[in-house]
C-alpha positions in Angstrom: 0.0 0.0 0.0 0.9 3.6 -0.9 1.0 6.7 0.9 -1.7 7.7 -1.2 -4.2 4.6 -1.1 -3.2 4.9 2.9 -4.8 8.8 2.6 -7.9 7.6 1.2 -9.1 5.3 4.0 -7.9 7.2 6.8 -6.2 10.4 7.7 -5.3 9.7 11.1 -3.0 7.3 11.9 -0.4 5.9 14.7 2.8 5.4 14.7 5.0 2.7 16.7 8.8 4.1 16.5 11.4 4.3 18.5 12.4 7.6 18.4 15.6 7.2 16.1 16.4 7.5 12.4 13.5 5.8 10.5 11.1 6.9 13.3 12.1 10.8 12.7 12.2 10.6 9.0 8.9 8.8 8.6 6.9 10.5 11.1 7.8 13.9 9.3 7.2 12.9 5.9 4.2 11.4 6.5 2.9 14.9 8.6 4.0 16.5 5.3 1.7 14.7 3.1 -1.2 16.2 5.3 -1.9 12.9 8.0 -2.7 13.6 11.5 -0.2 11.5 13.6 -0.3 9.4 17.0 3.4 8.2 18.2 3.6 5.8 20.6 7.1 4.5 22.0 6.8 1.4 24.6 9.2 1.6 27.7 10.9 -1.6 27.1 14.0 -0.5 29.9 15.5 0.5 26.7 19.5 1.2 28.0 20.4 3.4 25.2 17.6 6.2 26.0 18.0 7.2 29.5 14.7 9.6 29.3 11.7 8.6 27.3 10.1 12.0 27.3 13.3 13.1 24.4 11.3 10.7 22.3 8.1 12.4 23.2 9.5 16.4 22.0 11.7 14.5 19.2 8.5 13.0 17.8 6.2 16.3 18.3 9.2 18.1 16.8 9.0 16.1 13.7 5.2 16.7 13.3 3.0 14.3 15.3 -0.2 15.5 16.6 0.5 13.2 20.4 3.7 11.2 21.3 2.7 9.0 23.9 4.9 6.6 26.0 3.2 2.7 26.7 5.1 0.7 30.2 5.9 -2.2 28.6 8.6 -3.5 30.8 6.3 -6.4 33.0 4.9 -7.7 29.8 8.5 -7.4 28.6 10.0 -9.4 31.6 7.4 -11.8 31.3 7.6 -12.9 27.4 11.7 -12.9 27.8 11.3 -15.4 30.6 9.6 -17.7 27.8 12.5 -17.0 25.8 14.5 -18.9 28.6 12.2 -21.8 29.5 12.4 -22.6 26.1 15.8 -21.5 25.6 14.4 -20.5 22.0 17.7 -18.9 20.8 17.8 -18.9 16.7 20.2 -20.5 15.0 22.1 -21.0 18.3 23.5 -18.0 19.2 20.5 -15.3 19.6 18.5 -15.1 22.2 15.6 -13.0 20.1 15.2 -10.5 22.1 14.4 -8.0 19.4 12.2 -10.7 18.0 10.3 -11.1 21.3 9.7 -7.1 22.2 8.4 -6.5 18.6 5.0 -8.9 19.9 5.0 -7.0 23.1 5.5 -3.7 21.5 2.5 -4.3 19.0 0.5 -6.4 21.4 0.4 -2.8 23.5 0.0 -0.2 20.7 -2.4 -1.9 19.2 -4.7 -2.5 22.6 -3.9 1.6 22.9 -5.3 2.4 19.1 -8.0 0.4 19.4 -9.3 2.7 22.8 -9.0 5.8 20.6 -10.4 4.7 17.4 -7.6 4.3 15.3 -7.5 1.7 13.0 -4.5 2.5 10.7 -0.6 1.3 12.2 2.9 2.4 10.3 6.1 1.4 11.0 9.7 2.2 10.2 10.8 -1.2 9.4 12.5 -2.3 6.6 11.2 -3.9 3.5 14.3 -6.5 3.9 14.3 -7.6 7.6 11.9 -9.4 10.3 10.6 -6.4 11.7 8.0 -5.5 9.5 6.6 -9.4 8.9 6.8 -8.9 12.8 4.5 -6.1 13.1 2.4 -7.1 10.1 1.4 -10.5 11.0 1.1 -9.6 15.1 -1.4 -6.9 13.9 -3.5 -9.4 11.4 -3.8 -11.6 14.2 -4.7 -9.7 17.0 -6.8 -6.9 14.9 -7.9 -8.2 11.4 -9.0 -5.3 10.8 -6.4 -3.1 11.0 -4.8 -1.8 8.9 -0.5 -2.1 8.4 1.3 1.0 6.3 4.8 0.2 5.6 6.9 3.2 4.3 9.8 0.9 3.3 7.2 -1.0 0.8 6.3 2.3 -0.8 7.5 3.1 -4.0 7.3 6.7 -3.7 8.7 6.6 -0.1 12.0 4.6 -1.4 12.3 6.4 -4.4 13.1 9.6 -2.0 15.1 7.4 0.5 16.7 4.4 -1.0 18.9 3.8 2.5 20.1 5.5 5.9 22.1 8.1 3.9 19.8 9.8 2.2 17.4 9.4 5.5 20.1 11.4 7.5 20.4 13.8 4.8 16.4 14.6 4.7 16.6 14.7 8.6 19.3 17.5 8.6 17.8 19.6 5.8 15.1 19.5 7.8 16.0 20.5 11.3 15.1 17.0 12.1 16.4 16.2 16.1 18.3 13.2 14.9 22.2 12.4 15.7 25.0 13.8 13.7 25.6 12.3 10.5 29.4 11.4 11.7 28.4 9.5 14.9 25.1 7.3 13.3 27.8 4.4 12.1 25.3 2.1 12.3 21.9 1.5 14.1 20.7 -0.2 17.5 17.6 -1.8 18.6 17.4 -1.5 22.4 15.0 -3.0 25.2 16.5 -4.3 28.4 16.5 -8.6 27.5 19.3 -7.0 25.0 20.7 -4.7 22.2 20.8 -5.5 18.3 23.7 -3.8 16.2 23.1 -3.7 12.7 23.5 -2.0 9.4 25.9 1.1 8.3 29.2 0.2 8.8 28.8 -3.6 10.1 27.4 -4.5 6.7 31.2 -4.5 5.7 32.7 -8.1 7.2 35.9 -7.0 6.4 35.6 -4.6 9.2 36.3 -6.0 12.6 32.9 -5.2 14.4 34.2 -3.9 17.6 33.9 -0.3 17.3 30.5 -0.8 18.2 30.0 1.0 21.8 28.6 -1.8 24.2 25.7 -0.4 25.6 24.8 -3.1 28.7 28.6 -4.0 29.4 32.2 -4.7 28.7 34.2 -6.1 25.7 34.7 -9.4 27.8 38.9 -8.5 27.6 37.6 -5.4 29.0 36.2 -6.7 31.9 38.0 -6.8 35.4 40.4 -9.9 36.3 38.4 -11.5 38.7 35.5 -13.8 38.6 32.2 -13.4 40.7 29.8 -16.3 42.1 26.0 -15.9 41.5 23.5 -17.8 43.4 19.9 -17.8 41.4 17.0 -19.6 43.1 14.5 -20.8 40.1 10.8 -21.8 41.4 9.0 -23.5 39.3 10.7 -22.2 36.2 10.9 -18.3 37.8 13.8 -17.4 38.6 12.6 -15.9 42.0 16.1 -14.5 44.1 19.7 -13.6 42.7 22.6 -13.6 45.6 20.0 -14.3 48.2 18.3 -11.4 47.2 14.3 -11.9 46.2 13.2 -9.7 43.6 10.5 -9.1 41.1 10.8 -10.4 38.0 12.2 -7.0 36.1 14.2 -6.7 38.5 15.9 -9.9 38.4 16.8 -8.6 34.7 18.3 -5.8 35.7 20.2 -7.2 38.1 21.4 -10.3 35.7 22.3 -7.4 33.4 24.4 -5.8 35.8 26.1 -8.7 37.1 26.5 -9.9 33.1 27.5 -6.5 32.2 30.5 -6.2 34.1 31.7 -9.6 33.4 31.4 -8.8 29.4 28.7 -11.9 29.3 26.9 -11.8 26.4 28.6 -8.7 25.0 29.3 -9.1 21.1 27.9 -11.8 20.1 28.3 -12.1 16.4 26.0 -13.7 14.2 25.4 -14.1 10.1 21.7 -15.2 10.4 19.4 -15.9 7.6 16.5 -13.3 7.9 12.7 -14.8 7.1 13.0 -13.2 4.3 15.4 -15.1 2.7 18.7 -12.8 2.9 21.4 -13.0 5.5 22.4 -10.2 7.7 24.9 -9.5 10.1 24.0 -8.8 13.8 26.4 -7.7 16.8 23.8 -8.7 19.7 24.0 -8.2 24.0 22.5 -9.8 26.1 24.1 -10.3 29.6 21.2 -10.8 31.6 19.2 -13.1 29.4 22.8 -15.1 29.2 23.1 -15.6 32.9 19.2 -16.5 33.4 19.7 -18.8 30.3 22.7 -20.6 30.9 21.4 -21.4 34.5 18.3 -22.4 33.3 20.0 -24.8 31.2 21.9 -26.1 34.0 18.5 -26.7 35.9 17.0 -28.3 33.5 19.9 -30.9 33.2 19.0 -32.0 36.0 15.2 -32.9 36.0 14.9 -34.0 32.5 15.7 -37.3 31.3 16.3 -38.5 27.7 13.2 -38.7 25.8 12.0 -34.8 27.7 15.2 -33.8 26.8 14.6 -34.6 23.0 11.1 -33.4 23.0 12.2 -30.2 24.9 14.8 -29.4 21.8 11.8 -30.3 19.5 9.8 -27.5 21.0 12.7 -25.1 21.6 13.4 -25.3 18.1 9.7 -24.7 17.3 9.5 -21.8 19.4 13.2 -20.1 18.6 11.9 -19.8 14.7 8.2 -19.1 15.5 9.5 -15.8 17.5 12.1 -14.7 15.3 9.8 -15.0 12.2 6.9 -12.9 13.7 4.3 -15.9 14.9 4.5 -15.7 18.9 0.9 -15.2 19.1 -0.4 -18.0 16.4 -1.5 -21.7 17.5 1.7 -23.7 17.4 3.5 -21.1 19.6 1.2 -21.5 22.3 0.6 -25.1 22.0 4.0 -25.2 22.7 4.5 -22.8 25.6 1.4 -24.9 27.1 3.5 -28.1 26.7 6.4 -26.7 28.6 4.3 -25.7 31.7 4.8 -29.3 33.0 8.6 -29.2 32.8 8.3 -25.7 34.1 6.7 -27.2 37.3 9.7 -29.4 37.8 12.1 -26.6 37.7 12.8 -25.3 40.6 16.1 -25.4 42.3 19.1 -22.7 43.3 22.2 -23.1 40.8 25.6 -21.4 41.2 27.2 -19.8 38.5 31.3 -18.8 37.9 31.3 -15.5 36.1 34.4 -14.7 34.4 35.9 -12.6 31.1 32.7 -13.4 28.8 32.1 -17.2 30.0 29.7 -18.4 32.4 30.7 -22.1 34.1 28.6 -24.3 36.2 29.9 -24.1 40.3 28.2 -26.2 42.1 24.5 -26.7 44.2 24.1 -26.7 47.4 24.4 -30.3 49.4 20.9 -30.3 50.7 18.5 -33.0 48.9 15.8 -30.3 48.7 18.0 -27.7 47.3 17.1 -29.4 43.6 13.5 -31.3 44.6 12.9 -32.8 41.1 16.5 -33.8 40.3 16.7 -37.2 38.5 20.5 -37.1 39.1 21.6 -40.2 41.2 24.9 -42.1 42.3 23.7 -44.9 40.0 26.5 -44.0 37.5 29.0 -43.8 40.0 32.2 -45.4 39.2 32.7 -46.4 42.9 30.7 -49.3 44.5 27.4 -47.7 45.1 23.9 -47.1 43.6 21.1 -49.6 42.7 23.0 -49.9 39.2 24.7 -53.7 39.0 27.1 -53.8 35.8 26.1 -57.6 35.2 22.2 -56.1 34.3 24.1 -54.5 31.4 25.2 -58.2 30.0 21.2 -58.9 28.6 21.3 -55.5 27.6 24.2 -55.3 25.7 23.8 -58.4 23.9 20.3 -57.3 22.9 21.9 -54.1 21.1 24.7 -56.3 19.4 22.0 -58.3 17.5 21.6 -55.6 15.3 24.9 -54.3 15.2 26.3 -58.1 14.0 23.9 -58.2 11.7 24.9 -54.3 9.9 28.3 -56.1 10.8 28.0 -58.7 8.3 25.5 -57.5 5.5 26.5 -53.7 5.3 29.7 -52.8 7.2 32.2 -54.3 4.7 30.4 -51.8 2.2 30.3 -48.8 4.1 33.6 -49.4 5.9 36.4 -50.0 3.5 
């Protein structure tokens, strides 16, 4: 859809930015082709903006009508702790917390729209990333009726801005209350589960990515020399106290982000992902707390699942990593899935200490009370000393019973396959 089919429906329409680059440039173009505009901006903790209200006279400064600022940080804290009880990192390294806010963000705009009547949503996200198959498809599922403008699929719109450069140029000619053209090297997507570094200058891999300025830590080589113990206390798959300390659930973040911070845990990690839409990018991601929170997690769950919940767990981690990151979190299979973790989430509870040290995370130890892991499934029965209800002569029937087939591979297919 075009600006100008857009104008024929409806001239009033909202806005979800951020308050940056595409946000500015949008929102004013947009007030120039005679629409009334709503901004709203959700508090997602986001590290890089230490007052909201700049977004609020940055918006109004670029033309919107109202700039209005959502809390979003509980619902934030309570989708990213989904993230870690299903450890639904994509493609192994990334712990989606851009992919997770954009639900939340939408979710709460939308909910916000709807009390005032407005029934048209734009966005500043790009016609070749996640984002805006993100916001599409959370608005077509939770309002059908909505409807989704998309500057970056607008001819007319990328005929005037083709990429960031000419963007920063309209923004300055302007008057626009954007950075300086010299410091925007690249752009960040901030909420506190993590920041996303991408575009401008990191599109060039032959550049080493670390002039990027950490914003939730440390390089981990930066970090002091000396490593930290953490203590987290998980109840039924909460995480309810860090150091002793019990604490609501966005603060437990924060305070994972501090302690990961520091440390340089989660700081930099560097991924060449392959975007829903069929085109790799390159990503320079933190996220110290939701590495901490993870990693322990992990640990836990080590310890109360056994071999086939551990294979079915992957399955749904898997499911869920790539439902999030391609924009379906709020479709059927994502929350058949979350539903079908709620039983191993009962089993998790426990205290697990961490090492924290120079970017790594290492498991310490729990403490020596039975109860301190109530569901553990971890016995002596695989001790190599003289204990346990394990006899070694059980094993005879069973190992016989697996060589059957392995004889037979043995003598019709091994001399084929091994020569």
């Amino acid at each position: 859809m075009n600006w100008k089919e857009l104008k024929s429906k409806s001239l009033k329409i909202a806005g979800a930015v951020s308050g940056g680059l595409d946000s500015c440039t949008v929102t004013h173009w947009l007030s120039e082709k005679g629409f009334e505009i709503h901004t709203y901006t959700v508090d997602l903790g986001q590290p890089d903006e230490e007052n909201l209200d700049v977004v609020i006279s940055r918006m109004l400064s670029c033309g919107a009508k109202s700039a209005n600022i959502i809390d979003g940080k509980k619902e934030l804290a309570d989708a990213g702790l989904k993230i870690i009880q299903s450890q639904a990192k994509y493609e192994g390294e990334y712990w989606n917390t851009t992919g997770i806010a954009r639900p939340v963000t939408t979710k709460l705009i939308l909910d916000s729209m709807n009390d005032k009547g407005i029934e048209t949503l734009f966005h500043g996200a790009t016609g070749r990333g996640n984002d805006q198959i993100r916001f599409q498809l959370g608005s077509n599922m939770l309002y059908p009726n909505f409807e989704v403008y998309a500057p970056w699929r607008d001819p007319e719109f990328l005929s005037e801005f083709p990429g960031r450069n000419e963007m920063l140029d309209y923004c300055i000619s302007n008057s626009l209350p954007i950075k300086p053209k010299s410091e925007s090297k690249y752009s960040t997507d901030a909420n506190f589960l993590g920041l996303t570094h991408e575009a401008g200058d990191l599109e060039d891999v032959t550049l080493s990515p670390f002039f990027v300025n950490t914003g939730m830590g440390v390089w981990p080589w930066e970090s002091e020399d000396k490593h930290e113990i953490v203590s987290i206390q998980w109840e039924k798959g909460v995480p309810i106290s860090i150091n002793d300390e019990k604490l609501d659930l966005v603060n437990i973040f924060d305070t994972a982000n501090n302690i990961g911070g520091k440390h340089g845990i989660g700081i930099g990690t560097h991924v060449i992902e392959n975007r829903f839409v069929g085109i790799k990018s390159r990503g320079i991601y933190e996220s110290p707390g939701m590495e901490i929170l993870g990693k322990s997690y992990e640990y836990l769950l080590q310890f109360i699942l056994d071999r086939r919940s551990r294979e079915l767990f992957e399955n749904l981690s898997n499911v869920i990593s790539r439902q999030v990151y391609q924009g379906y979190w709020f479709d059927l299979a994502t929350n058949t899935a979350l539903d079908m973790l709620n039983k191993i989430n009962y089993f998790a509870t426990g205290t697990i200490y961490i090492r924290v040290y120079k970017g790594n995370i290492y498991f310490e130890y729990i403490d020596k009370a039975e109860s301190s892991i109530p569901y553990s499934l971890y016995t002596d029965d695989s001790s190599m000393e003289g204990v346990g209800n394990y006899d070694h002569v059980d094993a005879e029937g069973f190992v016989k019973v697996l060589g059957v087939s392995a004889k037979n591979f043995g003598l019709k297919q091994g001399p084929f396959i091994n020569k």
